[in-house]
N, C-alpha and C positions, 0 to 999 in steps of 0.2 A: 431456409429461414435464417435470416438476421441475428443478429443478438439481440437486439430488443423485442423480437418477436416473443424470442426464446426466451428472454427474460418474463414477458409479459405470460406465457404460457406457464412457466414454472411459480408463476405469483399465484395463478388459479388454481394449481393444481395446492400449493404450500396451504393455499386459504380453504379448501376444502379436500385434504389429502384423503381422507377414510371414505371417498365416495368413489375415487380415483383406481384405474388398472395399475396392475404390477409394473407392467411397461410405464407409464404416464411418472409412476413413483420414480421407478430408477431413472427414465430421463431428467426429472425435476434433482436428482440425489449426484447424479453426473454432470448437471449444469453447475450445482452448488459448489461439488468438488473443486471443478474448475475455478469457477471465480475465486473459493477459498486459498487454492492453489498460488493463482496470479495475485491476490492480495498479499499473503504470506509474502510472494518474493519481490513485489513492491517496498513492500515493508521494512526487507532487509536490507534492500539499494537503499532504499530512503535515510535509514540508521545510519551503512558505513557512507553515506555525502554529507549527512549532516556532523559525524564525526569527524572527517575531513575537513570540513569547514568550521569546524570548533580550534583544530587545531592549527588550520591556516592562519584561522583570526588572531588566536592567541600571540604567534610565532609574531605579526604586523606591529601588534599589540604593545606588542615585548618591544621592538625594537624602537617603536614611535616613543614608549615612554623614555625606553635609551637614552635617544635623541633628544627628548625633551629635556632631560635630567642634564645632559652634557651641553646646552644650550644656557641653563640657568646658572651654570658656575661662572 
């Protein structure tokens, strides 16, 4: 099974859990995990590239105005 299969099976199962096996729950609670998992640490990369590139810009930033400031004397 796919992941979107998987996905599409665990959305049935989330939309009517209380009707659902033991099995059918934990599968759907291990699929979540995961995804939760893999977002979480997207998340993180995402944080420390965008602080990398906060601080690349700045660093351009700095030096363009430098440059700009030692251009107008």
């Amino acid at each position: 099974m796919n992941k979107k299969e998987q996905a599409e099976k665990v959305l049935k199962i989330v939309k009517d859990y209380k009707s659902h096996s033991n099995k059918e729950l934990e599968f759907a609670m291990d699929f979540i995990q995961e995804d939760f998992n893999y977002t979480k640490e997207s998340l993180i990369k995402l944080t420390e590239h965008l602080d990398k590139l906060e601080v690349t810009y700045n660093a351009v930033l700095k030096e363009y105005n430098q440059e700009l400031k030692n251009e107008n004397r």
